[in-house]
N, C-alpha and C positions, 0 to 999 in steps of 0.2 A: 313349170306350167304344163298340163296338157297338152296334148297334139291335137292338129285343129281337126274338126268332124262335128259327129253328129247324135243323139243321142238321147232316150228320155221320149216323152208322148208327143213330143211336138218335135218338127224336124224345120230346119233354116232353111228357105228356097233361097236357094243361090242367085238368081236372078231378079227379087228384090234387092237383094244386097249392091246386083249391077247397077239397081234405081240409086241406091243411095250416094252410089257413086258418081254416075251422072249429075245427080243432085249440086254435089260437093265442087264437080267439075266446074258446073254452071254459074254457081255462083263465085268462083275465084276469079274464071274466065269475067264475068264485067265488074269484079273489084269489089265484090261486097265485103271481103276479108281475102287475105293473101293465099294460107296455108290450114290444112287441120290435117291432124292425125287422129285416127280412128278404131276403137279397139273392144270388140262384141264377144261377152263370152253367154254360153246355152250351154245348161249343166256342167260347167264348171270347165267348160272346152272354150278357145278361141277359135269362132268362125269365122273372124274378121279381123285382121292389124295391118291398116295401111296407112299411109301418109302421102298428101296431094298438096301440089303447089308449093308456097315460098314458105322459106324459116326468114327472108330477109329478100322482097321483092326489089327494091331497088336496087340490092347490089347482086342478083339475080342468084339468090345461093337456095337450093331449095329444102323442102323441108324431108328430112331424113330418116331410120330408124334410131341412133344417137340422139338426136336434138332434145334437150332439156330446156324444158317450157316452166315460168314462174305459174303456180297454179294455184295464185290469187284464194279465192276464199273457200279452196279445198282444206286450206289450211288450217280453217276450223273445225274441220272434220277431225283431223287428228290432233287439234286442242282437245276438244269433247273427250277426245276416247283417251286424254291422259288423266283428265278430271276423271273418270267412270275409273279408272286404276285407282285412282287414288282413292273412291270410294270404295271400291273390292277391298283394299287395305287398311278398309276401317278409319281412313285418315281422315275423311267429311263424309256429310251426308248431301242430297239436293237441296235439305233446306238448309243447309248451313248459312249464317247469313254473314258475307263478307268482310267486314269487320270484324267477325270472330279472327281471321288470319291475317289481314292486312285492317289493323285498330285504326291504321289514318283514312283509311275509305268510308267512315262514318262520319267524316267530316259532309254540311250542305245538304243533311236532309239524304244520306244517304245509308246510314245507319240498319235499316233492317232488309237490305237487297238482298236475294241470295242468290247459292249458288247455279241453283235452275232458272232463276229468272235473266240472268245475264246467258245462260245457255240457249233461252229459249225466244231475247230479243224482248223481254218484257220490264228490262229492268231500270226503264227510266234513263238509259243513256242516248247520248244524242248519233249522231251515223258521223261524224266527223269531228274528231278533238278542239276544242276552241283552244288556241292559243299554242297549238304544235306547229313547232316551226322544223326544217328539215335538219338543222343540226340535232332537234332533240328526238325526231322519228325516226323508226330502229332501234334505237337505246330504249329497250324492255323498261329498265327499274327508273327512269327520266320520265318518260314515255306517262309512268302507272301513276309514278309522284306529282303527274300534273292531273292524273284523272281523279284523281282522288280529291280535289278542291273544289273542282268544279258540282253544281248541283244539280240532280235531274231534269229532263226534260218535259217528263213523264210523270205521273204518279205512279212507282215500281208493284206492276202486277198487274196493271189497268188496260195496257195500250202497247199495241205490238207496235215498235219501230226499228227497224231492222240498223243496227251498231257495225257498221264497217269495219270498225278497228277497235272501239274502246273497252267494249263487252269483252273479246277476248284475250285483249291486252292485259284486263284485271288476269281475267281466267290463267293467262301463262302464271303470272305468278302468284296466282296460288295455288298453281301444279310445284311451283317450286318452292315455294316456302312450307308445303306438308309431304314433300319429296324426302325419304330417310335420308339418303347420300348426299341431300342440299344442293344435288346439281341443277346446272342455267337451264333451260328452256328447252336451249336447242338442244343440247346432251339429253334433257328427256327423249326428246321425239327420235332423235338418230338408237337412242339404246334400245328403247322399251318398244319401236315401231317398224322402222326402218331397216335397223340391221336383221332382228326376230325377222321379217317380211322378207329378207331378202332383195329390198330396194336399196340395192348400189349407186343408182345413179339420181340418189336425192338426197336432198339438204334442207335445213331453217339458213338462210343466208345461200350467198351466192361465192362457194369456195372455189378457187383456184381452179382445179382437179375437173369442175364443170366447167368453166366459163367459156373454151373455145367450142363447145357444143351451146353456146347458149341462146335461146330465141327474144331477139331482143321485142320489148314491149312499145307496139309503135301503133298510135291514136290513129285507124284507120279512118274512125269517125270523129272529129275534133272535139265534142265536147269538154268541159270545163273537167269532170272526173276522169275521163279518160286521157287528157295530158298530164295532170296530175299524176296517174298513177306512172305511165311513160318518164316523167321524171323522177319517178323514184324509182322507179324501176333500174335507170343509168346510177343513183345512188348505190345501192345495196353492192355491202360486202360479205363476206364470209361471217362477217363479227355482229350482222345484222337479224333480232330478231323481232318479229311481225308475227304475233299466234293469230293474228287475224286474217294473215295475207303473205307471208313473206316464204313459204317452201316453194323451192323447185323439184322438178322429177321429170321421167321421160314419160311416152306413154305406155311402155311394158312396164315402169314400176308401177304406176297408175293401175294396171292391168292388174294385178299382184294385188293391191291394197282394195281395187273392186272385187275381186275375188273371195279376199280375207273377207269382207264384210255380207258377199254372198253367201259365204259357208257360216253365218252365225258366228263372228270375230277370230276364226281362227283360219289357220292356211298350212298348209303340210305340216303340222306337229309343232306349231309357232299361236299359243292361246295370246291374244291379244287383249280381247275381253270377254267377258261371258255371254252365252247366248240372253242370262236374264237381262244384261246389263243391253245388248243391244237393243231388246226389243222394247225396253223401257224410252232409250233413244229416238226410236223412230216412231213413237207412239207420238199422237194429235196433243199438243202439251197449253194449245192457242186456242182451242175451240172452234166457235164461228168468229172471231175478231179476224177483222181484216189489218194486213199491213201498211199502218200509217205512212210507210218510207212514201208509198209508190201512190200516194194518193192524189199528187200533181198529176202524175201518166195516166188513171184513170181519168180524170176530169179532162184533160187533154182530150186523149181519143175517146171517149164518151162511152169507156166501160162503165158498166154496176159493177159495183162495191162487193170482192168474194174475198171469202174465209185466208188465211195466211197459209195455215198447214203447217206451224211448224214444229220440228222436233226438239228434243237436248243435241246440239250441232246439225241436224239434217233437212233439208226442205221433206216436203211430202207431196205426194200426187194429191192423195185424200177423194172427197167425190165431185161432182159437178163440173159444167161446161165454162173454163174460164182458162186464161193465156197461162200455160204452164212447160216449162221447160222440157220435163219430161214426156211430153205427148198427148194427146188425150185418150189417146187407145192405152198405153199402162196401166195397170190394173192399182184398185185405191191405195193397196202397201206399196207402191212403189217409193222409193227414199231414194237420199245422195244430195247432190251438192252443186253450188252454183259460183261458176268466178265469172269476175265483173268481165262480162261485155265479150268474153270470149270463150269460156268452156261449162261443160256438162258432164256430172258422172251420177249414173244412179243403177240403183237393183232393184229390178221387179220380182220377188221374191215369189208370187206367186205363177211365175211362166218360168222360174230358172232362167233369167236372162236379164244380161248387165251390161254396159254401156259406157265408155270413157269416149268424149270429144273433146280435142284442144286443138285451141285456132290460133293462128298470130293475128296481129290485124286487127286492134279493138274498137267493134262496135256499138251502137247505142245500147244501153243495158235493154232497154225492152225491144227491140228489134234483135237482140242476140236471143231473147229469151223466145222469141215468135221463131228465130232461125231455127233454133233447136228442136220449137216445139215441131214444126214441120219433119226435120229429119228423126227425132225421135221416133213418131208414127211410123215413116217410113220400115225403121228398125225393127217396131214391133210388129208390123204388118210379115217381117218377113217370117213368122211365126206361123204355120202350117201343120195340121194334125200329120203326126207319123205314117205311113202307109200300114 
């Protein structure tokens, strides 16, 4: 990576960056969340990689440059970019429809889904498996054999509802079933992303080699999905694959794979995917449809009903005043990714600057999403014309 500094039309006042910090301070100090590490790169430089507060507040251990974080639904960020290989290789297309590769996923009325609509949350599946029990979560081809019976929730192409696990549960395998070498999942992501990246300290699954660096997943905020994932979280082993949710990494690999995706898929001599392929990705693929998932939280707090924004695997800033992770000062291409209830990574591609946040400590998904959107700005605020 770079050495840290500064560079390009705009320069980083160091003394926002002190807000941000403060910020991060403030809130660990009365327990909104324990811990986050935090990691800003400006042209392709890091000006920022720190880490504050707890990997593990109660037993007072704090959070570190080592510490490897599960990072939840980044994870389908590098689902997406195995599927987009797999179209460079001629092997599908977006519209291929899921049943062409996996015949028993046309079972229930599911027959002509494809493979952009399950990228892009539009494919009629539900946000949580009916009938996965924790001996069968983790087991990829268990896992897919049960999604495949059940029948949408949706009419596939209609209604954005955002698929926690099921959507790219399909998606891992059929990364591997039009895979040449017929490898599992996880050997996808570790060969063709990971190792090329130079992310040493990540995984699909929770091996060994990680585990005493590990941040354990602990429901700061008790709700019903955030104990859930807490307990599967104490599940997961090495032999555990999740395309929806199941890698860990530190925040310098994190650092490393924002980067890759800053520089249009590729990273010091390591092509990932093509710039066509990415910008195909983080293109508006939802229109104006809003996302069904979150339509209880709006009625709650008595938002109006806005657009989803989403990509093939990416969220997006896109335009208008509405609660958004990434900020509302980021500029409309900003893209990247969102895990449940504790982290943020995105690229503003039009300011050269990128953004990786991981917290322990899981909060309410929409009050993680307002946390973010708050230090976000902060981030971009610290963006200042060059002298």
């Amino acid at each position: 990576m770079p050495e840290m500094g500064k560079s390009g039309r705009f320069a980083v006042d160091e003394g926002r960056l002190d807000v941000l910090s403060r910020a991060v301070e403030a809130d660990i100090a009365r327990q909104a969340y324990d811990g986050m590490a935090i990691g800003i790169l400006h042209e392709g430089r890091v000006v920022m990689q720190r880490h504050f507060g707890f990997a593990e507040r109660e037993a007072d251990r704090s959070l570190g440059e080592g510490d490897v974080f599960s990072v939840m639904s980044f994870t389908k960020v590098m689902t997406a970019l195995a599927i987009f290989r797999a179209l460079e290789r001629g092997d599908l297309s977006l519209g291929t429809r899921i049943a062409e590769v996996i015949p028993e996923f046309a079972a229930a009325g599911k027959q002509r889904v494809t493979v952009a609509q399950l990228l892009s949350h539009t494919g009629g599946m539900p946000f949580t498996l009916p009938g996965l029990t924790e001996e069968i979560e983790g087991d990829l081809r268990r896992t897919v054999e049960l999604a495949c019976r059940i029948a949408p929730v949706n009419r596939p192409g209609e209604v954005v509802s955002y698929s926690a696990q099921v959507s790219y549960d399909v998606l891992g395998v059929v990364a591997e079933r039009v895979d040449p070498a017929g490898r599992r999942f996880g050997r996808i992501i570790e060969e063709d992303i990971f190792a090329p990246l130079g992310m040493t300290d990540s995984a699909i699954g929770m091996p060994e080699r990680l585990r005493r660096r590990r941040v354990p997943v602990v429901a700061r905020n008790p709700t019903e999905m955030n104990l859930r994932l807490a307990a599967r979280d104490r599940r997961i082993t090495a032999e555990t694959e999740l395309p929806g949710g199941g890698g860990f990494s530190t925040l310098a690999d994190m650092l490393r794979f924002a980067a890759m995706l800053a520089s249009g898929g590729a990273l010091e001599g390591a092509s990932i995917v093509s710039p066509a392929s990415l910008a195909l990705a983080t293109a508006n693929h939802t229109g104006e449809l809003p996302n069904n998932t979150l339509a209880a939280q709006r009625e709650m707090r008595g938002w109006e009903p806005f657009p989803a924004w989403l990509g093939l695997g990416f969220f997006l800033r896109g335009t208008g005043l509405f609660p958004t992770p990434f900020g509302h000062l980021a500029s409309p291409r900003t893209f990247g990714s969102i895990g449940a209830g504790s982290m943020v990574m995105w690229v503003d591609p039009e300011r050269s600057l990128s953004a990786v946040l991981l917290s322990s400590g899981l909060m309410d998904q929409v009050d993680s999403h307002l946390r973010f959107q708050r230090l976000s700005d902060i981030i971009h605020s610290a963006l200042r014309l060059a002298p």
